[in-house]
N, C-alpha and C positions, 0 to 999 in steps of 0.2 A: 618245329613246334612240338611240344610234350604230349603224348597223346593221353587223353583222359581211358580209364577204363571203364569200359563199358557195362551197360545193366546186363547181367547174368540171364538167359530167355532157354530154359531148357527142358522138358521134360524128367531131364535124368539127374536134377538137382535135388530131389528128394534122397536120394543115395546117400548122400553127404551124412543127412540127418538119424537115417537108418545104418548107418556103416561107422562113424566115426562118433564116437561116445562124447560125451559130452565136457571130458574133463581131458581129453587127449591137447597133448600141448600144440599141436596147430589150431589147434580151434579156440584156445585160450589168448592165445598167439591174437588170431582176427579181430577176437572179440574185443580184447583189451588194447594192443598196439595200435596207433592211428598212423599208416604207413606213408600218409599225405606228404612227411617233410622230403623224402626222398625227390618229389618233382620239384621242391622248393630248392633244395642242394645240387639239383643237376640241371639246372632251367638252363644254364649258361652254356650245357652243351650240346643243345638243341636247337636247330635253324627253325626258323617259321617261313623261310622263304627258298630251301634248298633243301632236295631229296625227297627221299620216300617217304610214307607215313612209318612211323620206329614203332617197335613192339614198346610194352609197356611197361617204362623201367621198373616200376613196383615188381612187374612180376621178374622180370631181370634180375633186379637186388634182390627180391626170395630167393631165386634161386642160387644164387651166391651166398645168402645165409643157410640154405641147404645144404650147399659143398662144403660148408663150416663144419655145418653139427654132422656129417656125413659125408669125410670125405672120400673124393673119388673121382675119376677122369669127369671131362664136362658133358663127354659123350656116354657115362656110366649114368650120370645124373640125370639127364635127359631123356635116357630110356626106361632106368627107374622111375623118372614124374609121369612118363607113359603109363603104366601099368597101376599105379600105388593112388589108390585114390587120396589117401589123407595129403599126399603131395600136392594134389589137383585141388585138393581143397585150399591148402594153405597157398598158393599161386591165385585164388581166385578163379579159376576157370572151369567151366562146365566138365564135367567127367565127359564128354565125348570132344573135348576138344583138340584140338593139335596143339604140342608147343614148339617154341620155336625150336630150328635148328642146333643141334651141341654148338656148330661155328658162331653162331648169333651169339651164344652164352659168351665165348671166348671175346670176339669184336667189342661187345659191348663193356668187357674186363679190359680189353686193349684202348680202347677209343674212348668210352665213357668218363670212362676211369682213370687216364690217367696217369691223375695227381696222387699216389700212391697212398698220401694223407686225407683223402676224398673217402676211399674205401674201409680206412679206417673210423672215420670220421660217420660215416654211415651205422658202423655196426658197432659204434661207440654209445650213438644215441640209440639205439634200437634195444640193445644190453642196459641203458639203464632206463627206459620204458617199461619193460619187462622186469627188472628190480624193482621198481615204483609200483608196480603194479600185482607184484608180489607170485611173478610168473616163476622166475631165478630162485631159488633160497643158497646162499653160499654156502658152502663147508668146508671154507678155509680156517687155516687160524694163522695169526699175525706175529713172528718171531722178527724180531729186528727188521722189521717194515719187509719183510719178504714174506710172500704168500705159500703157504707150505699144507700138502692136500695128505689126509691121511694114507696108507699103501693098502690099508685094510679096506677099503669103500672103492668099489667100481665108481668107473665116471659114469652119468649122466647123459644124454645127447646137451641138456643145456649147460652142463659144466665145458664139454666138451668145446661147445659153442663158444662160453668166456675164456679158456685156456687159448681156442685158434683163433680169437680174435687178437689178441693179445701179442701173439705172432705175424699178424697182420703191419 
C-alpha cells in the first residue's frame, strides 16, 4: 500500500520560514510542483497486502532529484539532508526528523525503479512542471536541433538538474 504523507506536527517548523528565504528554489520547488503524480506512477509497486509500511516515495523521488542537481554517493546525500535544512525542507520533513537510511535510497532505486524508463519518466514530468511554472528558464540555444549551453555561464543546480536528467 502507498503510504500517504503525513501532516507535519513540530515545534521546530517555524525554522523553515526563518532560515529559507522565500525565493530559494526548494521552496518554489513546494510551492509550485504538485508531487502527487509520483504515487500515481508507482502505485503498482506497492503491496497493500505484503510488508512493511515503505517510507514515502515523494520523499524517496526528492531525494533522487537531489542526487541530480547534486551529485554525490546516496550515503553523501543522506548525510547532507541530515544537517542542510533547506533539504529537510524540500523532502517535507520536520527539521528534527530522521531520514531514511542511504541503503533505503539505493533499494527503493533498485526495486521501485526498476523500469529504467520509470525514472526517467518521473523527472520528465517534474522538469516540465517546473518549466510551466516558470521555476527553469533555459539558456540553451538550438543549432541543428542540438542543444548547445554557452562555455561562458556557469551551470545552475537547475540546469544541472535538465542536463542529468537527460542522462537518465
Amino acid at each position: 500500500m502507498l503510504p500517504k504523507k503525513q501532516l507535519l506536527l513540530s515545534p521546530y517548523l517555524q525554522l523553515y520560514d526563518i532560515l529559507i528565504p522565500k525565493n530559494h528554489l526548494f521552496r518554489q520547488f513546494n510551492e509550485l510542483v504538485d508531487f502527487e503524480f509520483v504515487y500515481e506512477d508507482l502505485k503498482e509497486m506497492y503491496s497493500e497486502t505484503m510488508g512493511a509500511q515503505a517510507i514515502d516515495p515523494i520523499e524517496m523521488f526528492k531525494l533522487l532529484l537531489l542526487k541530480v542537481i547534486y551529485p554525490m554517493s546516496d550515503r553523501d546525500l543522506v548525510e547532507r539532508a541530515t544537517t542542510d535544512l533547506a533539504f529537510k525542507y524540500f523532502l517535507d520533513i520536520a527539521p528534527e526528523d530522521e531520514l531514511p537510511h542511504f541503503t533505503s535510497l539505493t533499494r527503493f532505486r533498485k526495486l521501485r525503479l526498476k523500469d529504467s524508463g520509470l525514472l526517467d519518466k518521473l523527472i520528465k514530468k517534474t522538469v516540465e512542471i517546473a518549466l510551466s511554472k516558470g521555476l527553469i528558464k533555459t539558456g540553451k540555444i538550438i543549432v541543428d536541433a542540438t542543444h548547445t549551453t554557452s562555455p561562458y555561464k556557469s551551470m545552475t543546480p537547475v540546469e544541472i538538474l535538465q542536463e542529468e536528467s537527460k542522462k537518465l
